[in-house]
PAZAPA-4460 file (N, C-alpha, C; in steps of 0.05 Angstrom, whole numbers, plus 32768, in hexadecimal, padded with zeros to 4 digits):
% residues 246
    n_x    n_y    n_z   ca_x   ca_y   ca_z    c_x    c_y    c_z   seq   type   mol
   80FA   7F96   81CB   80E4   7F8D   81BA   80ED   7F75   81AB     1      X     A
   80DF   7F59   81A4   80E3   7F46   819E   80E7   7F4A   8181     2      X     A
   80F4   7F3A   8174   80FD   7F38   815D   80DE   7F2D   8146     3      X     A
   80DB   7F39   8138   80C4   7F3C   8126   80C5   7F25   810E     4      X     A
   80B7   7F0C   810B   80C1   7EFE   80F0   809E   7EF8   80EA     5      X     A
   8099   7F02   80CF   8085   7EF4   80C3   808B   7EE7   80A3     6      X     A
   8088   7ED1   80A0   8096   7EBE   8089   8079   7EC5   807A     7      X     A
   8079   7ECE   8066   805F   7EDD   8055   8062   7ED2   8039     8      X     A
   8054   7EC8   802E   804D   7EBF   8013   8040   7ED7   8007     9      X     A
   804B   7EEA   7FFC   803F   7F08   7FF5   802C   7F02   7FD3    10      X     A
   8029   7F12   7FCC   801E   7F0A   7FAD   802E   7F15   7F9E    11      X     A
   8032   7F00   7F8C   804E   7F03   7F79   8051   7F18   7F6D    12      X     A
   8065   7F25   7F65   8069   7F2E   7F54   8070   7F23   7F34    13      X     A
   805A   7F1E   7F2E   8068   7F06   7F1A   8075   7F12   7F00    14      X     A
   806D   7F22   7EF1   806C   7F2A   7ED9   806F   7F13   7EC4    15      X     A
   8085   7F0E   7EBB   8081   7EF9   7EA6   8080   7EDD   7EAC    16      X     A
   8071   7EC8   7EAF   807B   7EA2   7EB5   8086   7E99   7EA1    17      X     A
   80AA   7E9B   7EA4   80B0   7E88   7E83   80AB   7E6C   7E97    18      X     A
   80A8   7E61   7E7D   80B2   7E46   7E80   80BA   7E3D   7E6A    19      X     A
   80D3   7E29   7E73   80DE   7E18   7E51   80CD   7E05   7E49    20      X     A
   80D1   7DF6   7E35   80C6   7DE4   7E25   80B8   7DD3   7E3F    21      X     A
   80D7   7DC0   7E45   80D3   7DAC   7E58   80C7   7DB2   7E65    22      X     A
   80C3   7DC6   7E79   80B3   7DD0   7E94   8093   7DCE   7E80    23      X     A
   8090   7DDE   7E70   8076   7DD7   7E67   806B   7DBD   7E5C    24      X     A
   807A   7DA9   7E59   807A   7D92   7E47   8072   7D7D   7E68    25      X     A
   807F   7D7C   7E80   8088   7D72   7E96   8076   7D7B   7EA4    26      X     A
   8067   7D8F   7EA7   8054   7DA5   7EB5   8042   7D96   7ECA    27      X     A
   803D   7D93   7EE7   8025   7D90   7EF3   801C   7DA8   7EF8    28      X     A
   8002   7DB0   7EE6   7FF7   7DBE   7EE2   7FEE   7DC8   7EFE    29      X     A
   7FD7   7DB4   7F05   7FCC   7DAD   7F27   7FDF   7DBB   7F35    30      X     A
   7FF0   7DB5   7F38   800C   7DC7   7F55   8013   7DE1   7F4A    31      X     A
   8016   7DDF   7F32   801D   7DFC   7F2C   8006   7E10   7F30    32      X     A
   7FE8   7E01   7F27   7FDD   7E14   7F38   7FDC   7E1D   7F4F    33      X     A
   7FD8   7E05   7F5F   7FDB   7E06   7F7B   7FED   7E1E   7F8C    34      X     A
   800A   7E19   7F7B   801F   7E2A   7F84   801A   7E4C   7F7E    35      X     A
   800D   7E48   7F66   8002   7E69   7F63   7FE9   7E77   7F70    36      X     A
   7FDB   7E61   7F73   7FC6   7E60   7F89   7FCE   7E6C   7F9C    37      X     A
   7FE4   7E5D   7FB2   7FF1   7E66   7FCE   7FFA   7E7D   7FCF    38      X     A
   800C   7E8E   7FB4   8010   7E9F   7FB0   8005   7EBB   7FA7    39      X     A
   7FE9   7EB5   7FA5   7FD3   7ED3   7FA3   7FD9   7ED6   7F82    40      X     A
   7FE5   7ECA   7F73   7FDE   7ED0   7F59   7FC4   7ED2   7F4B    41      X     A
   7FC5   7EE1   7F3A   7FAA   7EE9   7F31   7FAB   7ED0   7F14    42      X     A
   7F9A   7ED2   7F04   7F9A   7EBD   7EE7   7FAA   7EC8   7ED1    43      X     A
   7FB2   7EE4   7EDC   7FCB   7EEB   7EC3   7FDF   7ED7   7EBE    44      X     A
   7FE2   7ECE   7ED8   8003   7EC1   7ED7   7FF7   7EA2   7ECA    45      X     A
   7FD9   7E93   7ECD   7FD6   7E7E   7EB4   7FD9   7E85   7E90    46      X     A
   7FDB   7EA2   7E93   7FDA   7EA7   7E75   7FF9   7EA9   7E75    47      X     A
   7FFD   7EB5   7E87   8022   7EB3   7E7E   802A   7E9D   7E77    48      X     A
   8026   7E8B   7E8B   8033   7E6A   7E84   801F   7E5F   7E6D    49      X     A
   8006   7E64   7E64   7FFF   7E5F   7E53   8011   7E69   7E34    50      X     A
   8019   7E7F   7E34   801E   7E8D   7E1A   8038   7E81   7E20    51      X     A
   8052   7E84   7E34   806A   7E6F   7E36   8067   7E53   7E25    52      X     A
   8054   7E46   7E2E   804F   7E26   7E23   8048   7E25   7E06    53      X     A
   8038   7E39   7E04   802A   7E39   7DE6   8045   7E3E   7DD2    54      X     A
   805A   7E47   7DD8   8074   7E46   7DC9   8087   7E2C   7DC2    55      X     A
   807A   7E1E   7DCF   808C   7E08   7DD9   8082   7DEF   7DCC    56      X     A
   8067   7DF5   7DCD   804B   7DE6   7DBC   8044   7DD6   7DD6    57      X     A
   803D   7DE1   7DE4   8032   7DD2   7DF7   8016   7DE4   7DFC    58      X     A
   7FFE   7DD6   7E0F   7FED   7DE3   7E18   7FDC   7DDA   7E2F    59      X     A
   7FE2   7DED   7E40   7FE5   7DEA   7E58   7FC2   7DDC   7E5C    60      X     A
   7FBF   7DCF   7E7C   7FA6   7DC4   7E7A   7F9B   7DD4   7E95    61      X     A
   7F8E   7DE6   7E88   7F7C   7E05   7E96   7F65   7DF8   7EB0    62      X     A
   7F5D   7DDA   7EA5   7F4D   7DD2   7EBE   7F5D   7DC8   7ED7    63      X     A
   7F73   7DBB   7ED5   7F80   7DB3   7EE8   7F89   7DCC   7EFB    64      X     A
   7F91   7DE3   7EEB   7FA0   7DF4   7EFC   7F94   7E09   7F09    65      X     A
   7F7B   7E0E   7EF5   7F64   7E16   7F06   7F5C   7E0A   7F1D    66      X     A
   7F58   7DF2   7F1F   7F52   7DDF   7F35   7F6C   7DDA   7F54    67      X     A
   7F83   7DE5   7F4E   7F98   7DE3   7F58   7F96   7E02   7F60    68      X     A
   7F9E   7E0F   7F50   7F98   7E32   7F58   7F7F   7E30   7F75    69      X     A
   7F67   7E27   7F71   7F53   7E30   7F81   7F5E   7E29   7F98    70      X     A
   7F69   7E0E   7F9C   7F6C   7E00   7FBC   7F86   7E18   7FC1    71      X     A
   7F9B   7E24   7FB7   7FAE   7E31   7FB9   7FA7   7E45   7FCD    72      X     A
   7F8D   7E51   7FB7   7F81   7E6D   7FC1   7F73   7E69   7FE0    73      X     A
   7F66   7E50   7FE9   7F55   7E47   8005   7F6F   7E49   8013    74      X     A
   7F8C   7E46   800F   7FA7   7E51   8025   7FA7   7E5C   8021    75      X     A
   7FAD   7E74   8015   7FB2   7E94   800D   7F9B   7EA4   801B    76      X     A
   7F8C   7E97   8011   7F6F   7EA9   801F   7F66   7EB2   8038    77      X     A
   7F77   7EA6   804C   7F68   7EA4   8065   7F72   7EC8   8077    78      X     A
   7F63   7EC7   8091   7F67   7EE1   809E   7F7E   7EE7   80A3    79      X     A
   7F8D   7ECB   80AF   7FAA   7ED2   80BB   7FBE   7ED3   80A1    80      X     A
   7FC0   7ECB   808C   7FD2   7EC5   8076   7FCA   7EE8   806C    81      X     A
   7FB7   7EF7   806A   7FAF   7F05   8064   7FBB   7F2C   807C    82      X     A
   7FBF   7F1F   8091   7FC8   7F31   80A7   7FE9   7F32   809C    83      X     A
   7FF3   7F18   8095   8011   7F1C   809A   8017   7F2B   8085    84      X     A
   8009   7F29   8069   8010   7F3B   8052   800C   7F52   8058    85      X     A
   7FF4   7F5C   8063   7FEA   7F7D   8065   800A   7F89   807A    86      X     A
   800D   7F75   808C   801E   7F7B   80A5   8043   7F7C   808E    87      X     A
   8043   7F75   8079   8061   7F7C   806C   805B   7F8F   8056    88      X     A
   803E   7FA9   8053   8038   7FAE   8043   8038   7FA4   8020    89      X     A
   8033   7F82   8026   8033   7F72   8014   8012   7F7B   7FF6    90      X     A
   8019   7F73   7FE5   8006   7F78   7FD1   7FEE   7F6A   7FD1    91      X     A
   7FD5   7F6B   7FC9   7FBA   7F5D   7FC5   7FAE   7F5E   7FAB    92      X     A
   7FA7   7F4F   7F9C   7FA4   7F51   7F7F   7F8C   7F4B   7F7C    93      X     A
   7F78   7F48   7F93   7F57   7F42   7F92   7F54   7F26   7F8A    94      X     A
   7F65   7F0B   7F91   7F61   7EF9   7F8F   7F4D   7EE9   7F99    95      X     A
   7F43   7EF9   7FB4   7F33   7EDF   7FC7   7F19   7EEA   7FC1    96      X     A
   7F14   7EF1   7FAD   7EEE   7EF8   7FA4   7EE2   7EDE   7FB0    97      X     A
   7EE6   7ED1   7FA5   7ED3   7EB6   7FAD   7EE8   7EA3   7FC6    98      X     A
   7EF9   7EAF   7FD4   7EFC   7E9C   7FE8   7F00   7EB8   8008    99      X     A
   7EEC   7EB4   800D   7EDD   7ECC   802B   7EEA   7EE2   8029   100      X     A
   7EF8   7EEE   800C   7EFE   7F08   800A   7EF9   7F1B   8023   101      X     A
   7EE2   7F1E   802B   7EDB   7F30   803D   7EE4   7F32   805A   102      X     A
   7EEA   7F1C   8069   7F08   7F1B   807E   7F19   7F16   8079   103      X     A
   7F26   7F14   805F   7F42   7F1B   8055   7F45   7F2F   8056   104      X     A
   7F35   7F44   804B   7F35   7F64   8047   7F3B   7F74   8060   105      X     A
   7F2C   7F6B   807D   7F2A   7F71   808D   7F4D   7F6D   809F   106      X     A
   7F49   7F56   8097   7F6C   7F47   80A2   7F85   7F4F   809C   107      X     A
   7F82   7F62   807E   7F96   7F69   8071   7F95   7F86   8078   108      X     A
   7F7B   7F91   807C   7F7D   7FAB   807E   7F94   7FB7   809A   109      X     A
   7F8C   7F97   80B2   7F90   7F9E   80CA   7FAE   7F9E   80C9   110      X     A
   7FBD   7F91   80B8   7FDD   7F8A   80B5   7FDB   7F9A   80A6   111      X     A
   7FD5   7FAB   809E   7FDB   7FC3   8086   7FE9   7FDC   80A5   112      X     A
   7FD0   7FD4   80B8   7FD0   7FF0   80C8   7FE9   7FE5   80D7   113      X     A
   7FF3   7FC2   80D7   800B   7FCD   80F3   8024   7FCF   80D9   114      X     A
   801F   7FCB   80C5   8041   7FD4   80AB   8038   7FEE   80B6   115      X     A
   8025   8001   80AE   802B   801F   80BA   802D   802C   80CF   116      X     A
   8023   8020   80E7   8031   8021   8107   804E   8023   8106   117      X     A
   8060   8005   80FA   8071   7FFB   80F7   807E   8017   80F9   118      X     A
   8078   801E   80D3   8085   8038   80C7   808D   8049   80DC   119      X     A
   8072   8056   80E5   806E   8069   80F7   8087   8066   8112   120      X     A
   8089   804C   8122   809E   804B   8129   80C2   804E   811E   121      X     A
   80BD   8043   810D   80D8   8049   8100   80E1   8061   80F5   122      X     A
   80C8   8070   80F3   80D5   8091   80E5   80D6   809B   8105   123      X     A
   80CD   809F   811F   80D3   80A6   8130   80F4   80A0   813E   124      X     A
   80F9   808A   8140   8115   8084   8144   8127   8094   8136   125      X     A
   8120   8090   8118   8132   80A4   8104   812F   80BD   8106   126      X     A
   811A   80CC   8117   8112   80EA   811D   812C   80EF   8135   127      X     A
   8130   80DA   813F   813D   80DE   8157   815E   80E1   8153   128      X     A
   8167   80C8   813A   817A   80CB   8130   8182   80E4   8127   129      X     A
   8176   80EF   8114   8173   8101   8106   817D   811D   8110   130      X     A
   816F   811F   812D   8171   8132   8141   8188   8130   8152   131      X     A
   818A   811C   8154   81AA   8119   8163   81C8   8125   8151   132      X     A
   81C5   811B   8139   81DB   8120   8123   81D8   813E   812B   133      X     A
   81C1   8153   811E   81B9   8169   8121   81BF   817B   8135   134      X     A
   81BD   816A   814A   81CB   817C   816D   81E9   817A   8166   135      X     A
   81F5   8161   8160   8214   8163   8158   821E   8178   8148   136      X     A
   820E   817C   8132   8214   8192   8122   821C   81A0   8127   137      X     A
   820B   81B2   8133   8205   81CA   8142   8214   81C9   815A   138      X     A
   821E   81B1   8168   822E   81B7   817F   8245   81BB   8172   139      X     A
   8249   81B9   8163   8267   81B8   8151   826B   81D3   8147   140      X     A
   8262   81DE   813F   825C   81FB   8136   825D   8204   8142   141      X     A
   8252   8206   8160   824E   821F   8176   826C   821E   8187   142      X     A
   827A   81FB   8185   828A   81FE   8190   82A6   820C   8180   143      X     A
   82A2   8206   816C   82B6   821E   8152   82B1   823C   815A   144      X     A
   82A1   8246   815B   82A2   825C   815F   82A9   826C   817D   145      X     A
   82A6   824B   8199   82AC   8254   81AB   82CB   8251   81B0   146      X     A
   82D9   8249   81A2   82F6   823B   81A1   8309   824D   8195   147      X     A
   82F5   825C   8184   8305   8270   816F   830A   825A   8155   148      X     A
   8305   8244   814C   830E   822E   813B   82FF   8241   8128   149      X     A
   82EC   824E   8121   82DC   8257   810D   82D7   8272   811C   150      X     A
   82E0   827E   810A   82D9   82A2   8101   82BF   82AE   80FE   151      X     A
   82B3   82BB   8116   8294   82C9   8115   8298   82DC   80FB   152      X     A
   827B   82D7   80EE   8279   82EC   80E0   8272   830A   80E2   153      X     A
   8281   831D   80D0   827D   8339   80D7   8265   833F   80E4   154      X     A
   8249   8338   80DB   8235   8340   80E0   8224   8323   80EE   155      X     A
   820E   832C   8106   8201   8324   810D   820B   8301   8110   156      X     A
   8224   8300   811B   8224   82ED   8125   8217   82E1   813B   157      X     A
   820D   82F0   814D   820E   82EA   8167   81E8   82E2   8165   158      X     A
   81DF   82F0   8150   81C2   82DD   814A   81C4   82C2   813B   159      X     A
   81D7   82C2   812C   81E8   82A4   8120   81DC   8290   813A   160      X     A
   81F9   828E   8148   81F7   828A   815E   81E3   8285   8171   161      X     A
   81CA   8298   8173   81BB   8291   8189   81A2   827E   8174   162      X     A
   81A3   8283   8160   818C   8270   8157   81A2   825A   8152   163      X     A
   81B9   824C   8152   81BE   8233   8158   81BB   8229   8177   164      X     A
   81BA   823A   8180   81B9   8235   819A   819C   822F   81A7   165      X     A
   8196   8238   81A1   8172   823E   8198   8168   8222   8191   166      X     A
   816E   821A   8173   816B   81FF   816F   8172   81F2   817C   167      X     A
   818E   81E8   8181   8193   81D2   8195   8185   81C7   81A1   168      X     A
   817B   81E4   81B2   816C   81DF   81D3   8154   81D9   81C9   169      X     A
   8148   81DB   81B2   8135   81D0   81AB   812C   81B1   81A6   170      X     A
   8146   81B1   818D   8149   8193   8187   814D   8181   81A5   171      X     A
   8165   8184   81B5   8165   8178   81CD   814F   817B   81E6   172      X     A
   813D   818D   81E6   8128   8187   81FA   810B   8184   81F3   173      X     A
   810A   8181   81D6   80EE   8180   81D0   80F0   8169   81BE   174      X     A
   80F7   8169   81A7   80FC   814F   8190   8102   813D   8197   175      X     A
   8119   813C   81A0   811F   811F   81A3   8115   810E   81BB   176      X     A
   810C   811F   81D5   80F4   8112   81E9   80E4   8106   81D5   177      X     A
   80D1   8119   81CD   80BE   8114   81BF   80BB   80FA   81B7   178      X     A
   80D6   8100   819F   80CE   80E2   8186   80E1   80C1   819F   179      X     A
   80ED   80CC   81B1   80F2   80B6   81BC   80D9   80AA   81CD   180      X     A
   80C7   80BC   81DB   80B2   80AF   81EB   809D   80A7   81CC   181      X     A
   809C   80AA   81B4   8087   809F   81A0   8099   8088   819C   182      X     A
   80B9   8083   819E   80BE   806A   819C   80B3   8055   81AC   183      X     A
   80BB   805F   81CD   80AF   804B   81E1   809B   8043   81E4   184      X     A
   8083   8058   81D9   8066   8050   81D4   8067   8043   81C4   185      X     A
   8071   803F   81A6   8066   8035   8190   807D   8008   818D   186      X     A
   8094   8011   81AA   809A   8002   81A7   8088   7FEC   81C5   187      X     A
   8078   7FF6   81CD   806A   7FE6   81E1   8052   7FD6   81D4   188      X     A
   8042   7FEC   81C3   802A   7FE3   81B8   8036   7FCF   81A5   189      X     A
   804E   7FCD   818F   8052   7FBB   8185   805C   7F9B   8199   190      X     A
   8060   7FA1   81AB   8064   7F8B   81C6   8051   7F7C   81CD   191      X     A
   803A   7F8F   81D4   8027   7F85   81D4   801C   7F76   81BB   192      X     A
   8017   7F7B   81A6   8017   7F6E   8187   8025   7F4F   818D   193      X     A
   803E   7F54   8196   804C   7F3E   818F   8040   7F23   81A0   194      X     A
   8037   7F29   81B6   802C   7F1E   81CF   8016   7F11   81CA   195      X     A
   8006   7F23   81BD   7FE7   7F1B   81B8   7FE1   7F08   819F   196      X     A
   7FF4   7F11   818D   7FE8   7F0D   8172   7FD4   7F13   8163   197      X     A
   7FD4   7F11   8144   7FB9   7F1E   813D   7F9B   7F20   8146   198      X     A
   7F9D   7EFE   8152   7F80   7F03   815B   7F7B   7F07   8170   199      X     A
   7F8D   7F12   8184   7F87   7F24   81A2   7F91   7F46   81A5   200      X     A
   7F8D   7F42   8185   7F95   7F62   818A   7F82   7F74   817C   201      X     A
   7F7D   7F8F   818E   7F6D   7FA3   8185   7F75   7FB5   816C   202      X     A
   7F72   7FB0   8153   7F81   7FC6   8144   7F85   7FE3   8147   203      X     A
   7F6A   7FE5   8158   7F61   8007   815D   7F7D   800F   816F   204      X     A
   7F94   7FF8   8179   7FAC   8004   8186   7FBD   8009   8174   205      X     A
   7FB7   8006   815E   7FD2   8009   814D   7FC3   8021   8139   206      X     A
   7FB9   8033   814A   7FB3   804C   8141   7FD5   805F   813A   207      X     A
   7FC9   8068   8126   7FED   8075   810C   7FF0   808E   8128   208      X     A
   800C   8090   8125   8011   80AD   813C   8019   80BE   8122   209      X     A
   8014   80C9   810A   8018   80C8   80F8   8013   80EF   80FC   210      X     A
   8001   80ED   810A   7FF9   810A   8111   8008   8115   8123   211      X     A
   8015   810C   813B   8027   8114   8153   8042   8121   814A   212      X     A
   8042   813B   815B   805A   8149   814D   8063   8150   8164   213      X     A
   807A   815D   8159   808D   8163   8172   8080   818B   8177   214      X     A
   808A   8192   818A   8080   81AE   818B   8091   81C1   8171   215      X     A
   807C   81D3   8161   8097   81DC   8149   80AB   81EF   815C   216      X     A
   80BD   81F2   8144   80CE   8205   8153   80C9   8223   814B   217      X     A
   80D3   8237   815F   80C2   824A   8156   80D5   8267   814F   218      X     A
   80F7   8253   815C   810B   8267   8155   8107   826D   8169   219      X     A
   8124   827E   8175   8132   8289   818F   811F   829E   819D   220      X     A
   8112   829B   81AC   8106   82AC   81CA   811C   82C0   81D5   221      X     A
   8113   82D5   81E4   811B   82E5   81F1   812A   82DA   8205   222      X     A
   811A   82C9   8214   812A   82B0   8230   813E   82AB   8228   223      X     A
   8139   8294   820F   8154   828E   8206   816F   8290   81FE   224      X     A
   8168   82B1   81F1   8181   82C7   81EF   8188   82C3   820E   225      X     A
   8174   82D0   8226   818C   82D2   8236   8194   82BA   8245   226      X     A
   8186   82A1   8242   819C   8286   824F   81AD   8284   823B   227      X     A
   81AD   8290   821D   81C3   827B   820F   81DF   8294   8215   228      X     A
   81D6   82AF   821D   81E8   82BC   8222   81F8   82BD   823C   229      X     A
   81E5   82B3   825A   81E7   82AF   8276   81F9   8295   826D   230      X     A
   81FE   8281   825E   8208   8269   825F   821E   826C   8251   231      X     A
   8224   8283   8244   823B   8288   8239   824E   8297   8243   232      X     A
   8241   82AB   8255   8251   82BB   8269   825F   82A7   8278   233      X     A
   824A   8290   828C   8255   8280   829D   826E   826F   8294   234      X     A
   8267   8261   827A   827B   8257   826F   829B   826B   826E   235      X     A
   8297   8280   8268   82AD   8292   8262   82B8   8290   827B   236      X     A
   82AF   829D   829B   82A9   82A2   82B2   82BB   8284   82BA   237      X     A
   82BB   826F   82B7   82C1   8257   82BD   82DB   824E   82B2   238      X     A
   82E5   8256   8293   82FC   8256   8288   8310   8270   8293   239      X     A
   8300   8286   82A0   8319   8299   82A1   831D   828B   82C3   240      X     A
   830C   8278   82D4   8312   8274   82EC   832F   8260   82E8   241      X     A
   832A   824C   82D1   8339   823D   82D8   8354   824A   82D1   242      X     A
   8354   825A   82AE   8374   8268   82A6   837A   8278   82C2   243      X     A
   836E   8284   82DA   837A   828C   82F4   8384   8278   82FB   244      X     A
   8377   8264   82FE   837B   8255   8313   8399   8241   830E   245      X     A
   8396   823E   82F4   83B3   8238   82E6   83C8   824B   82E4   246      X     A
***
């Protein structure tokens, strides 16, 4: 799968705008709007730099930056500038009221849905991780107790035992298929994404697998007692062939 880059102008986080004296004294108002414009700032951040300047004794000129802000907001505003934010689960502060808000909304919603595709792929991989460590575990354990390295306990070891065994065969033939074939799906449809781009692509594919589960587990079966016990005889059956054979 191709390497993913969207260069996103998100909406600031601004909280406070200092500015020093000079910067307010030196100020093109015009660009600074502009620049907050580009950036989805809302008019809080003119009161910030307003109340900054007003310390300084300066006062800022509200028409220029107004007028700089708007042209800011006609780049910020558009469908595709609007996809790449929703697509980094980037923020929206209801800036584009008056610039076609209404396919921005639409554009952001649609990059909202592939950041949670995205997700969706990436917790699957990690389902898989997850499950792999998990079979190690457990192969580690079963082989302690087949080694003699670790001491069965007095009681009911041998159900110990068959529900690790139990799991395993779970985790290894059901889970980790599973979340590996939701990888290969979820890493094709994003392929396709990459191929098309926003505006050849159907969002209704980047439907969430959000619901798709693996089969639960339901704990050790009757069957499985006797393969995990038939596989343990054989194993035995196989070590006393070879201490003969040695």
């Amino acid at each position: 799968m191709k390497k993913r880059s969207m260069v996103v102008a998100l909406a600031a986080l601004s909280g406070c705008a200092t500015m020093s004296a000079d910067q307010c004294a030196s100020a093109d108002w015009s660009a600074l709007g502009m620049k907050d414009g580009n950036s989805g700032e809302t008019l809080k951040m003119a009161d910030n730099r307003e109340a900054a300047c007003a310390k300084a004794g300066v006062t800022i000129d509200r028409v220029a930056y107004t007028s700089g802000r708007s042209q800011g907001l006609v780049k910020y505003c558009t469908p595709a500038h609007a996809f790449e934010i929703g697509s980094v689960n980037g923020r929206y502060d209801g800036v584009c009221v008056d610039h076609n808000e209404t396919d921005f909304l639409v554009s952001y919603k649609q990059g909202m849905a592939l950041a949670e595709y995205k997700s969706g792929v990436a917790t699957a991989r990690s389902r898989v991780s997850d499950a792999a460590v998990e079979i190690a575990s457990i192969t580690e354990a079963i082989d302690g107790y087949a080694s003699g390295a670790t001491e069965f306990e007095a009681e009911n070891h041998n159900e110990k035992v068959l529900l690790m065994w139990s799991k395993r065969k779970y985790l290894q033939n059901e889970v980790i298929p599973f979340w590996q074939a939701e990888v290969r799906r979820g890493e094709k449809v994003l392929d396709r994404f990459d191929q098309r781009g926003v505006y050849g692509f159907d969002v209704a594919e980047l439907a969430a697998s959000k619901d798709r589960r693996p089969r639960p587990y339901v704990g050790p079966t009757e069957q499985e007692a006797r393969e995990m016990f038939s596989e343990v005889f054989a194993n035995a059956a196989s070590k006393l062939r070879q201490t003969s054979a040695n």
